[in-house]
C-alpha positions in Angstrom: 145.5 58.7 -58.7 148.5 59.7 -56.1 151.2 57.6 -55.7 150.5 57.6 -52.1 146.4 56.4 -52.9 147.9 54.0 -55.5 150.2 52.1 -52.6 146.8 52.2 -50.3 145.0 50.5 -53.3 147.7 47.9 -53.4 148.1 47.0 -50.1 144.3 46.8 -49.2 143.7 44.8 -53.0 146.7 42.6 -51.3 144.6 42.1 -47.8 141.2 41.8 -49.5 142.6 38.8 -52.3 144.0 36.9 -49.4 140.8 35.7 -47.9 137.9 37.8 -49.8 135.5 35.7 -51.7 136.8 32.5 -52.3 138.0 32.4 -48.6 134.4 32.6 -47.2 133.4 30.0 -49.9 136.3 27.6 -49.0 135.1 28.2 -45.5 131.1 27.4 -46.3 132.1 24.3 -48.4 134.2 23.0 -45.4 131.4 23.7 -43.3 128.8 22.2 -45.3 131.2 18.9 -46.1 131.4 18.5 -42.1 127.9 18.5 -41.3 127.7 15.9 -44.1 130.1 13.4 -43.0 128.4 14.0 -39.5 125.4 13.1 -40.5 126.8 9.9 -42.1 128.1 8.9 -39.2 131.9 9.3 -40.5 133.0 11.2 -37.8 137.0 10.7 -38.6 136.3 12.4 -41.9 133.4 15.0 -40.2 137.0 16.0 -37.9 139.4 16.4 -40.8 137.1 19.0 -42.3 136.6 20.7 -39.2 140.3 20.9 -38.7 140.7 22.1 -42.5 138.0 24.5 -41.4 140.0 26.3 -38.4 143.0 26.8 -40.7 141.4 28.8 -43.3 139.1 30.7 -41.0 139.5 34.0 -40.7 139.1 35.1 -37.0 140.1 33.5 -33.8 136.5 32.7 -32.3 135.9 30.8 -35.6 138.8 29.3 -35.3 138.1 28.1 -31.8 134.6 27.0 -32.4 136.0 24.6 -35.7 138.4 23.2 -33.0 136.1 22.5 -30.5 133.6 20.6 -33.0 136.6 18.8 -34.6 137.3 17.5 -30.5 133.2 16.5 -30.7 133.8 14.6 -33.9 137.0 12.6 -33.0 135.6 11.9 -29.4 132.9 10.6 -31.1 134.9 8.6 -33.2 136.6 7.3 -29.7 139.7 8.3 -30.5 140.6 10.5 -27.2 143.7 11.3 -27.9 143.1 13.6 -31.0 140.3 14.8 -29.7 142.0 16.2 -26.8 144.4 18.0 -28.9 142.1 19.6 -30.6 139.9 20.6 -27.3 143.6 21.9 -26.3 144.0 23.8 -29.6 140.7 25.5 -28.9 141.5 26.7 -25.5 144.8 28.1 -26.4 142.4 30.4 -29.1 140.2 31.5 -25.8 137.3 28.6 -25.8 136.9 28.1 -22.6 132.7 27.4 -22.0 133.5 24.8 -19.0 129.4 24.3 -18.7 129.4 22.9 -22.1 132.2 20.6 -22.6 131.1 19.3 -19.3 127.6 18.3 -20.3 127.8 18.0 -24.0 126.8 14.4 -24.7 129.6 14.7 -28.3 132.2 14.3 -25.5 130.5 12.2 -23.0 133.6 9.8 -24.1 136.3 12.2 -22.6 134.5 12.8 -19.2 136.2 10.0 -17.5 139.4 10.9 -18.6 142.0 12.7 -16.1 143.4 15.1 -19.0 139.7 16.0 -20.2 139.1 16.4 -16.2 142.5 18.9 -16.1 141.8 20.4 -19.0 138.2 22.0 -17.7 140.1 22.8 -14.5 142.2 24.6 -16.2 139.6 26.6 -18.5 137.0 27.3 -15.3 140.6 29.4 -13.6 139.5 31.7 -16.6 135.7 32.1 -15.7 136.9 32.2 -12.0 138.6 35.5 -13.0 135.3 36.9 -14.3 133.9 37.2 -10.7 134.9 40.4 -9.6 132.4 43.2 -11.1 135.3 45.7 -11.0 137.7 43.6 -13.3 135.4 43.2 -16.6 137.2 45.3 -19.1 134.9 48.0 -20.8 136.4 48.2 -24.4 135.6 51.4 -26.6 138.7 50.9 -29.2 136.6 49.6 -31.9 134.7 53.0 -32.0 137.9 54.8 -32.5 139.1 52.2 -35.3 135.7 52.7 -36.7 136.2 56.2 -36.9 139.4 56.4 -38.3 138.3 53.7 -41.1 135.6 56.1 -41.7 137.8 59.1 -42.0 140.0 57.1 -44.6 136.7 56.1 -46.8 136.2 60.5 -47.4 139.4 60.3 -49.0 139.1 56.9 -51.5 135.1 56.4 -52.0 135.9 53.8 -54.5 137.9 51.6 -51.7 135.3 51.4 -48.7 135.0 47.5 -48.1 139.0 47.6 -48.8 139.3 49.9 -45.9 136.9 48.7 -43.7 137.8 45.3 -44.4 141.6 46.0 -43.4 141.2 48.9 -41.1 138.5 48.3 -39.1 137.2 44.2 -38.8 140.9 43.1 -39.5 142.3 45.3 -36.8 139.7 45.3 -34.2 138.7 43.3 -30.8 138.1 39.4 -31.0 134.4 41.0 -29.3 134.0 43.6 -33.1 135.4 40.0 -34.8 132.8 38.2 -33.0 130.2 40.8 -33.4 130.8 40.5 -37.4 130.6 37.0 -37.4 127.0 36.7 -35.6 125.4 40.1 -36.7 127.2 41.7 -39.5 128.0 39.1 -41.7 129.5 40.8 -44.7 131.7 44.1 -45.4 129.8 44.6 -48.3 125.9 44.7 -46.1 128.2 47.1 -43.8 128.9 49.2 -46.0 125.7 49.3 -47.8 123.6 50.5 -44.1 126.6 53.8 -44.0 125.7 54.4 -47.4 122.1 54.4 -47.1 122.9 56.7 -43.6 125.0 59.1 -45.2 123.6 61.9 -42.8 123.1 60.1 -40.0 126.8 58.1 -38.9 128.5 61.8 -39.1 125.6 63.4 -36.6 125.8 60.6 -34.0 129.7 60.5 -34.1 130.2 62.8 -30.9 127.9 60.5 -29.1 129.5 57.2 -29.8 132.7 58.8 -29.1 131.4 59.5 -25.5 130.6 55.6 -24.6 134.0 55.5 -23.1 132.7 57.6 -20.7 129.8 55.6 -19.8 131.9 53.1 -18.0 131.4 54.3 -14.2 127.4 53.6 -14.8 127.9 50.7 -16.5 129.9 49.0 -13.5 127.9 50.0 -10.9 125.5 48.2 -13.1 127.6 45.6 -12.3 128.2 45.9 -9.1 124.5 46.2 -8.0 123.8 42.8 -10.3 126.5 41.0 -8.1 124.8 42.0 -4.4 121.2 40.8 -5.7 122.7 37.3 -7.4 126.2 36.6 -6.1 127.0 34.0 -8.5 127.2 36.4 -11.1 130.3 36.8 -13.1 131.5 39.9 -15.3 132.5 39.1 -18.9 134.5 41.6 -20.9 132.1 44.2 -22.9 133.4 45.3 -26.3 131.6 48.5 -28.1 131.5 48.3 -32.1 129.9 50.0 -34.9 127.9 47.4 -36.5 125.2 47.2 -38.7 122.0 48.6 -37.4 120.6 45.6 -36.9 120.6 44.7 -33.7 121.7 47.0 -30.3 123.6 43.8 -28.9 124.6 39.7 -28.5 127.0 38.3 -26.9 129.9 35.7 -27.6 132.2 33.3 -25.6 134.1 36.3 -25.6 131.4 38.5 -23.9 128.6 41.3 -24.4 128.8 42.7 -27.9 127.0 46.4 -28.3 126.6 48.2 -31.2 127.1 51.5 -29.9 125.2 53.3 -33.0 122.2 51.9 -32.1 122.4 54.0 -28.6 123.6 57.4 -29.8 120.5 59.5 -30.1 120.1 62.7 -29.1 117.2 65.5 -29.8 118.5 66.3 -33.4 119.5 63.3 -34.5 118.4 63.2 -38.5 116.6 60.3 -38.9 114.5 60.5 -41.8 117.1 58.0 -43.4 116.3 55.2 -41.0 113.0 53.0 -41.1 110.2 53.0 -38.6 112.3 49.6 -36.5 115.4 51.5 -37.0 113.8 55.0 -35.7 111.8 53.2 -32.9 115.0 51.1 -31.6 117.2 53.9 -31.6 118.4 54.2 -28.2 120.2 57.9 -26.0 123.6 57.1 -24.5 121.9 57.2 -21.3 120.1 54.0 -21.9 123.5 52.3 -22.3 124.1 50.7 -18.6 120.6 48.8 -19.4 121.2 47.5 -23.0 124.3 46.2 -21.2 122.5 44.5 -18.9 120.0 43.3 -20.6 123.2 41.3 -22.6 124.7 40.8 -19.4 121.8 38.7 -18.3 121.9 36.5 -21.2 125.4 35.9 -20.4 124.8 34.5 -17.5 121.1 32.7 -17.8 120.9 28.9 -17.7 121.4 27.2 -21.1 118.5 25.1 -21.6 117.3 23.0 -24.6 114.9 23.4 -26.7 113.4 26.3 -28.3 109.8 27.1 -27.6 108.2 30.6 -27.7 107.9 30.3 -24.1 111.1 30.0 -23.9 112.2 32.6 -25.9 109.7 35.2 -24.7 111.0 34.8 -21.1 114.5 34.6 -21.5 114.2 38.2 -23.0 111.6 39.2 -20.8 114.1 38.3 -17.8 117.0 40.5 -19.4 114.8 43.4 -19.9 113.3 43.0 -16.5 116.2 42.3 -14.6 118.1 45.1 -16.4 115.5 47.5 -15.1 115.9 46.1 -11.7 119.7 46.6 -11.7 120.0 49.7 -13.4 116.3 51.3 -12.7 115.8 51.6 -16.8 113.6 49.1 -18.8 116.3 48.8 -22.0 112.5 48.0 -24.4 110.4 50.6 -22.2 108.5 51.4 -25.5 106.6 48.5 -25.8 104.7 49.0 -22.6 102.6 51.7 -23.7 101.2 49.2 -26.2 101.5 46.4 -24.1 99.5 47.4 -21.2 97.1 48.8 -23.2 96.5 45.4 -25.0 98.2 42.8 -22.7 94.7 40.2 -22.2 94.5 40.1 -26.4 98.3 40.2 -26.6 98.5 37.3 -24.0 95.4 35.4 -25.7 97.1 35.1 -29.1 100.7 34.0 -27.2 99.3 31.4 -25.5 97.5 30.2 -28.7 101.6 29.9 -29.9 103.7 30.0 -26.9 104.2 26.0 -27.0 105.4 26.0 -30.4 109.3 26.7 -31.7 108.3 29.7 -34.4 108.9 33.0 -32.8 108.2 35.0 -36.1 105.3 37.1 -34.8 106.9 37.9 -31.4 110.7 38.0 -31.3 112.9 39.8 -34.0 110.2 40.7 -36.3 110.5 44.0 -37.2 109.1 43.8 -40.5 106.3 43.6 -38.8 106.4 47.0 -37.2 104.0 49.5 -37.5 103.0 52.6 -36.8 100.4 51.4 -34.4 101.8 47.8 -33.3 105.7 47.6 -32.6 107.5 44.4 -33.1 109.7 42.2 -30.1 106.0 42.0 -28.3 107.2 38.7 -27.0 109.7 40.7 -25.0 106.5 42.4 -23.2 105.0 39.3 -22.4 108.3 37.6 -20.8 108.8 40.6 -18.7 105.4 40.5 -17.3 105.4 37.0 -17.0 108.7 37.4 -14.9 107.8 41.0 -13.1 104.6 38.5 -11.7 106.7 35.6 -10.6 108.5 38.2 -8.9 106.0 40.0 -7.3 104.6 36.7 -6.2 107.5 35.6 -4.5 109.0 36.4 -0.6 112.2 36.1 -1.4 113.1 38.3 -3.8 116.9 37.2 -3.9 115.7 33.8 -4.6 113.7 34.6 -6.9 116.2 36.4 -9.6 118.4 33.2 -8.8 115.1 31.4 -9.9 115.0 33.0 -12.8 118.8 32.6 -14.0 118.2 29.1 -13.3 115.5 28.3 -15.1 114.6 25.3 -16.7 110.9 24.3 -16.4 109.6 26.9 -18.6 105.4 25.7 -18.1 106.0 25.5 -14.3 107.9 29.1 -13.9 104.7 30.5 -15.4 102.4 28.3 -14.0 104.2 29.5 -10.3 104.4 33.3 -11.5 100.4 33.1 -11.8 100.7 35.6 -14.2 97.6 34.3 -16.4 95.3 34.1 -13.7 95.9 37.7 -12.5 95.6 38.9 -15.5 92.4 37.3 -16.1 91.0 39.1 -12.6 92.0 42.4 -14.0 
């Protein structure tokens, strides 16, 4: 080994020992002591691990969110004053989700307080800078990173989590930190999909490295969302490599996008990918309506609760308001099947749609076939909310309808969507 190979080895060995292994399991065994002490009602104690918890975690949001339930816990506790400093210490790392400190009954202690009331002032100023469709910021340097992480793995094989570990998660976006934390979970399952793609990652690399150029369609994406539903606010977007898993989510800190999940082109080799992977492979040009689709979820009412109705039409409504913004359905292939089987589709849905287990209609793709794709339950929200649509004047009010939503039953009941479907 090079001296110059030996000093990376070092240095990454260096960066990996200092949270690696047992950093996640100090961070799980915090975690798990919390909920504990929660649940036993010792909410002093439930606050002291959460604040052990936000000094040993690793990236900012996490950070933030162990702050924020460590304000839940001593609030709970009634002691105001610590729980305000740690509300404080959680806005400093970019918390800043004024709907939810506002209505969460774990701080219901705080609301008549003048410095809880100034300190949600002071976090909606942020969101109030989110309302201009031409301020978002469209972020594309986690591709780049990515890239160069990549390039860096050709040379030491034998260091790839090191690398990617250091190079890419370590150095990248608080969105590619959040995206890690929600959807790719481990260096080690990161590394594992590139090595199982070795043909594929170099063949779409062209494409990814075009996303950046994307950004015109993706804000007059934006722009069009904000003259049919004023309200509307414009989050940052960030742009990652992630683990093929899923083409977006989002994050306090905004829309997430795994850009190598929407860099197909005609010769793209994919005899390496499975029949999900292969099917949910999007072109770049589907890009401005995978953003939307995440858009909308950004800025949908949070409701409780967690029925398949629910769930069905709160994708539905991204996929069919992303179509209506940006003229592109983001899960167009399921409506071949779809319409070709919605009355049996919507008879066994409605046989489940009251009950909380989405497993055979909402991120089931081991349940794809070659006949039968998975994420049906995204077909039967978008019909459910193209006929409430259809069925209403106003067409404005209805898309402000649906982002307000929080009578599931009644939306369909109004949408009439079973009963025309029956007449068919």
């Amino acid at each position: 080994m090079s001296k110059q190979n030996v000093l990376l080895f070092l240095l990454l060995l260096v960066a990996a020992l200092s949270y690696g292994q047992s950093g996640t399991m100090r961070v799980d065994s915090l975690r798990a002591r919390a909920s504990r002490a929660m649940r036993a009602t010792d909410f002093v104690k439930g606050a002291s691990f959460y604040q052990q918890q936000a000094e040993v975690e690793k990236y900012r949001t996490a950070k933030a969110n162990a702050h924020y339930n460590a304000a839940c816990a001593y609030a709970r506790a009634h002691t105001p004053d610590r729980a305000l400093i740690e509300l404080k210490a959680a806005a400093k790392l970019g918390w800043h989700n004024v709907a939810l400190a506002r209505d969460d009954d774990d701080l219901a202690s705080l609301r008549q307080l003048p410095a809880f009331d100034a300190m949600l002032k002071r976090m909606a100023k942020v969101e109030t800078k989110q309302l201009n469709p031409r301020k978002a910021k469209l972020v594309t340097s986690d591709i780049d990173l990515f890239w160069k992480a990549y390039d860096a793995t050709l040379k030491n094989p034998g260091l790839k989590e090191e690398i990617y570990q250091a190079q890419y998660f370590d150095k990248g976006s608080i969105g590619l930190q959040d995206y890690f934390l929600s959807k790719i979970r481990s260096t080690h399952l990161f590394v594992k999909n590139l090595d199982s793609k070795r043909a594929f990652y170099p063949a779409i690399r062209a494409n990814t490295e075009q996303v950046a150029a994307m950004k015109k369609q993706i804000r007059a994406g934006f722009i069009t969302l904000k003259e049919l539903y004023p309200p509307a606010w414009f989050p940052n977007v960030y742009f990652v490599i992630g683990r093929f898993n899923a083409g977006g989510t989002v994050s306090g800190n905004g829309m997430l996008v795994s850009a190598d999940m929407e860099a197909r082109t005609p010769d793209t080799p994919l005899k390496e990918l499975t029949l999900w992977e292969r099917n949910n492979l999007g072109s770049l040009e589907e890009l401005p309506a995978i953003v939307a689709h995440e858009h909308i979820h950004i800025i949908q009412k949070k409701t409780k609760g967690r029925t398949l109705l629910q769930g069905a039409i709160h994708e539905g409504m991204a996929d069919f308001l992303a179509e209506l913004i940006t003229g592109k359905n983001p899960n167009a292939r399921l409506m071949t099947y779809g319409n070709l089987h919605e009355k049996d589709l919507w008879a066994d849905f409605a046989q489940e749609m009251a009950g909380t287990s989405w497993r055979n209609w909402i991120a089931n793709g081991d349940q794809e076939t070659d006949e039968k794709p998975a994420d049906l339950g995204y077909f039967v929200g978008y019909k459910i909310c193209q006929a409430y649509y259809d069925e209403t004047a106003d067409k404005k009010q209805a898309i402000h309808d649906m982002l307000n939503l929080e009578d599931y039953p009644a939306f369909l009941q109004k949408s009439r969507y079973e009963e025309k479907l029956a007449l068919r």
